[in-house]
C-alpha positions as CSV (number, residue, x, y, z in Angstrom):
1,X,0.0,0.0,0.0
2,X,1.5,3.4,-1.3
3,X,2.2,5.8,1.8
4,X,0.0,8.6,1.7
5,X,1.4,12.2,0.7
6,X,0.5,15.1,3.2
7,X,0.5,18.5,1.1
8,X,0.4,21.9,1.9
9,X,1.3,25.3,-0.5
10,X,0.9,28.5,1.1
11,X,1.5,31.2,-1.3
12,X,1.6,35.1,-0.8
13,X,-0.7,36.1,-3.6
14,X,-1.4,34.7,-7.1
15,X,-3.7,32.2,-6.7
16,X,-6.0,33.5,-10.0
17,X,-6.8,32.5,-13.3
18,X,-6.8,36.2,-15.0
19,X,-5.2,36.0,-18.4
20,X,-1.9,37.3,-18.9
21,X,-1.3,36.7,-15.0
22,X,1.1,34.3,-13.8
23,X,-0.5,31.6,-11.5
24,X,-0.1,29.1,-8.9
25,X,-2.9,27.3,-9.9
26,X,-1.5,25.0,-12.3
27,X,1.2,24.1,-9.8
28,X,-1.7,23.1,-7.4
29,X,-3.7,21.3,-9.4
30,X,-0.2,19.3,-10.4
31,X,0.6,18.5,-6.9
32,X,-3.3,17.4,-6.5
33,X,-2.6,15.3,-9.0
34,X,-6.2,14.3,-9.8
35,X,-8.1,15.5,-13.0
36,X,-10.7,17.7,-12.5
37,X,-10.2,17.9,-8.7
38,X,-13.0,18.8,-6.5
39,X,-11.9,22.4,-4.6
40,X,-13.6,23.5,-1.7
41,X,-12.9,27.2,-0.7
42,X,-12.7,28.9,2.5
43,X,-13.9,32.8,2.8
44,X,-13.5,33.2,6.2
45,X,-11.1,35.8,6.9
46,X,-13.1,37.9,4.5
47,X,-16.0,37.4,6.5
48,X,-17.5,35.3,3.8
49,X,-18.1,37.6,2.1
50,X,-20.5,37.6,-0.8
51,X,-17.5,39.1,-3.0
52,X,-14.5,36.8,-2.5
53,X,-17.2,34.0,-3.0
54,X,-18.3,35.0,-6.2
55,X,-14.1,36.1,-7.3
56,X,-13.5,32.0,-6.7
57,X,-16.3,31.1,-8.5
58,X,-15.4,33.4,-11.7
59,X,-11.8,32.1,-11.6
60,X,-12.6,28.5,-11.3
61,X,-14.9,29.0,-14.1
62,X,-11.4,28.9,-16.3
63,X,-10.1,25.8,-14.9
64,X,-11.1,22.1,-14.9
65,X,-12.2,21.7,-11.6
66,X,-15.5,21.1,-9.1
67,X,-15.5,24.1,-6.9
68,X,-17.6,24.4,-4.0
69,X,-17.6,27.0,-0.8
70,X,-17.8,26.5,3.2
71,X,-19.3,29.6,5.0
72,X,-19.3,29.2,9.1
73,X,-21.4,32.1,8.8
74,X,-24.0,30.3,7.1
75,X,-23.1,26.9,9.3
76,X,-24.2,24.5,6.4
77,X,-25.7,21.0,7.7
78,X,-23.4,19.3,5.3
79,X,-20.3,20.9,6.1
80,X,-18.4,17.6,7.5
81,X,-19.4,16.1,4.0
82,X,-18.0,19.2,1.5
83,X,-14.3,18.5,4.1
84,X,-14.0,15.3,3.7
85,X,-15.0,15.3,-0.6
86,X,-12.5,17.9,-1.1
87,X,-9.0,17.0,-3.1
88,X,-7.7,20.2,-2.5
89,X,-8.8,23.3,0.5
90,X,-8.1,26.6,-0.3
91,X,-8.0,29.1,2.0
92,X,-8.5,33.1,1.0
93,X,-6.8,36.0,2.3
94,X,-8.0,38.5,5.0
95,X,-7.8,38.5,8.6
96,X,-5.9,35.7,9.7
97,X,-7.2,36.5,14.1
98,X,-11.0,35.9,12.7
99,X,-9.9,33.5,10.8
100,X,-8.0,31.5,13.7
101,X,-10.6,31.7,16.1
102,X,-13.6,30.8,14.0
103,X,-11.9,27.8,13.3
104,X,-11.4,26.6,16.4
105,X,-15.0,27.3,18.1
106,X,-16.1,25.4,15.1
107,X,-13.2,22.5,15.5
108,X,-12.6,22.9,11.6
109,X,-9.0,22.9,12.9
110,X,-9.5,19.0,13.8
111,X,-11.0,18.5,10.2
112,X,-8.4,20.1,8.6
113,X,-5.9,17.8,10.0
114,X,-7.8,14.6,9.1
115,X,-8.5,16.1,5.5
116,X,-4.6,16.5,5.6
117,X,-4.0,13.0,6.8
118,X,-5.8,11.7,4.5
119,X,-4.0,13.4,1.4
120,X,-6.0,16.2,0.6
121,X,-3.9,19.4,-0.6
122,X,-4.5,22.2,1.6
123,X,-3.4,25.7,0.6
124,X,-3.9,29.3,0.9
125,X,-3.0,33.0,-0.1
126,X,-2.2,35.7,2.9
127,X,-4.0,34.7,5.7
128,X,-4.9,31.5,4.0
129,X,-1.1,30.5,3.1
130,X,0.2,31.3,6.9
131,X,-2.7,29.8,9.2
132,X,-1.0,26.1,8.8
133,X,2.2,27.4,10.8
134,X,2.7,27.5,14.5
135,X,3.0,31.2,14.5
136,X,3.2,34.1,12.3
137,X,3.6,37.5,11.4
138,X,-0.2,38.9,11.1
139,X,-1.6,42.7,10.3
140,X,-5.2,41.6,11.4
141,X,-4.9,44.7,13.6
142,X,-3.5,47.0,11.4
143,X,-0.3,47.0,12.2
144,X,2.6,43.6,12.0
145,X,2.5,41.8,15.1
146,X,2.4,37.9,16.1
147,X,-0.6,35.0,16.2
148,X,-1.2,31.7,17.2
149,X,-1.8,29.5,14.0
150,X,-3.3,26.1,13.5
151,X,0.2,24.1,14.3
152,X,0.4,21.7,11.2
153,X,3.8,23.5,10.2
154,X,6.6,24.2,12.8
155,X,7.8,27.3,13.0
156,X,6.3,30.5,11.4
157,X,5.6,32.3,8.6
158,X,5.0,36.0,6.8
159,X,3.8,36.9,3.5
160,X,3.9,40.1,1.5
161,X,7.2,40.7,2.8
162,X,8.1,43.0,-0.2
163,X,4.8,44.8,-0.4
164,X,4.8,46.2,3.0
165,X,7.7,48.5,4.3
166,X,6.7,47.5,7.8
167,X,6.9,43.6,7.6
168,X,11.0,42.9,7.5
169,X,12.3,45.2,10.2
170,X,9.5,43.4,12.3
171,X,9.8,40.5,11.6
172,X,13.4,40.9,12.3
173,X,13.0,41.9,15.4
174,X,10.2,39.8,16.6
175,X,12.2,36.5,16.0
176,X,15.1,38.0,17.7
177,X,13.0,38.5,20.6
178,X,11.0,35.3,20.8
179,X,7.6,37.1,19.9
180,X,7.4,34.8,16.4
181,X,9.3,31.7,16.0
182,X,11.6,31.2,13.2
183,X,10.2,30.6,10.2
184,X,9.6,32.1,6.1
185,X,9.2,35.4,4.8
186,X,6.8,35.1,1.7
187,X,7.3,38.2,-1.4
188,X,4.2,38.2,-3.0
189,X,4.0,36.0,-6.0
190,X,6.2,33.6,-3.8
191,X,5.5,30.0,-2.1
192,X,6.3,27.3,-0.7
193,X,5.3,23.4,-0.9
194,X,5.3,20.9,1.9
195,X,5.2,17.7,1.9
196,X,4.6,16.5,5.4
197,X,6.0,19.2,7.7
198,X,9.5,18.7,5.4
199,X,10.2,21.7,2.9
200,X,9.4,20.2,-0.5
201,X,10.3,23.4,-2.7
202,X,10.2,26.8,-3.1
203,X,8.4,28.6,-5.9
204,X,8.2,31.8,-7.5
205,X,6.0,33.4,-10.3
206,X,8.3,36.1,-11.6
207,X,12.0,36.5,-11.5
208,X,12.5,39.4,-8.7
209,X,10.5,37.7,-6.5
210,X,12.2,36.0,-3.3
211,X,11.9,33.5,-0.4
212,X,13.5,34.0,2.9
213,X,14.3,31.7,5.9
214,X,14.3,33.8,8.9
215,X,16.9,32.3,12.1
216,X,17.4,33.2,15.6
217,X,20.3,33.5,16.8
218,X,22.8,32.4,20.2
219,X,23.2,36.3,20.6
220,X,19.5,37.2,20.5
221,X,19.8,38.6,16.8
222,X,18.2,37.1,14.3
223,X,19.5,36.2,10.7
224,X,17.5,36.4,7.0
225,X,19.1,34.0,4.1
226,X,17.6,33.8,1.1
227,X,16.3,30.2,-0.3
228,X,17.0,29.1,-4.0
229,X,13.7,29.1,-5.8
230,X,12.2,27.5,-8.6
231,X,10.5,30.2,-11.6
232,X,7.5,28.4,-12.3
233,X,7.4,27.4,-15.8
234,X,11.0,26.5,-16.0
235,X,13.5,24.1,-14.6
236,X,15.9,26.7,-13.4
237,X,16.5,27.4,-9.8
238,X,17.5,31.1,-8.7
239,X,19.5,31.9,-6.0
């Protein structure tokens, strides 16, 4: 009996289907390995909103795929059944505090880790790419500053990382201190792929895009190295 592979791809941004837009999506749907995989997306750091329901639907509408939506607003009765059918979960961006606690007082957390264990791809942009980590860098309050995660992936993460001025010399700082654990710093259009809780690869979408690993160190600094990447669409790693 083959061993069953554990996924998870947490990207910045570029989770779309827009033409002339590069994409994770095809990368996803690789990794998923299944043709036209069943995707089942949660809105919930955007409040579920009506808007980011009907964006997934339009860019699924491009792809080979069976998309469906979970809403904890909403609190459908077959919401164990739409987990446990999915091949892939994605997760949307937003606030990733919200996010977090909705979760837990509706012990998705513990269905996510079964829908893991049993192979299905989760994934995510933002708030939806970081929420797998122990930790992470979070500006559900305006503001960068630290939050609890779901705990499938040790360590933390941060995305956006060259999008917002604030995120790097916090981040910096936070590790050195103890306030986030040490972990990955995201650009957008960057991400990375996991198979259990080992790295699998790093990917990018455009060339001057990067991926950082972000170390404490004995002196109570902290250290950023960059991680060679893989330009999606190409067999070329950058460094």
């Amino acid at each position: 009996m083959s061993q069953i592979l554990r996924q998870i791809i947490p990207i910045g941004c570029g989770f779309t289907t827009e033409p002339g837009k590069p994409s994770f999506i095809p990368y996803i749907f690789s990794a998923c390995g299944k043709p036209n995989p069943r995707i089942l997306f949660l809105p919930t750091a955007a409040a579920d909103s009506e808007g980011s329901i009907a964006s997934f639907y339009e860019t699924m509408a491009r792809v080979e795929c069976r998309p469906n939506y979970l809403s904890l607003f909403r609190q459908p009765k077959d919401m164990v059944e739409r987990i446990e059918m999915a091949d892939i979960i994605y997760v949307g961006g937003g606030n990733t505090r919200n996010l977090i606690a909705l979760w837990k007082a509706a012990a998705l957390d513990i269905l996510f880790r079964a829908a893991w264990e049993r192979g299905t791809v989760l994934c995510g942009q933002s708030a939806g790419g970081i929420c797998w980590f122990d930790d992470a860098q979070t500006t559900s309050t305006g503001e960068p500053g630290p939050v609890k995660c779901l705990g499938f992936l040790p360590g933390s993460c941060s995305t956006h990382y060259d999008s917002n001025a604030a995120r790097r010399p916090h981040l910096q700082g936070a590790v050195a201190a103890g306030t986030i654990s040490p972990g990955y710093a995201l650009d957008d259009n960057a991400g990375l792929h996991f198979h259990g809780t080992e790295l699998h690869a790093a990917m990018v979408l455009e060339p001057n895009r990067k991926v950082f690993r972000l170390n404490r160190d004995p002196d109570g600094t902290s250290t950023e190295i960059e991680i060679p990447t893989q330009l999606l669409g190409t067999d070329t790693a950058k460094t």
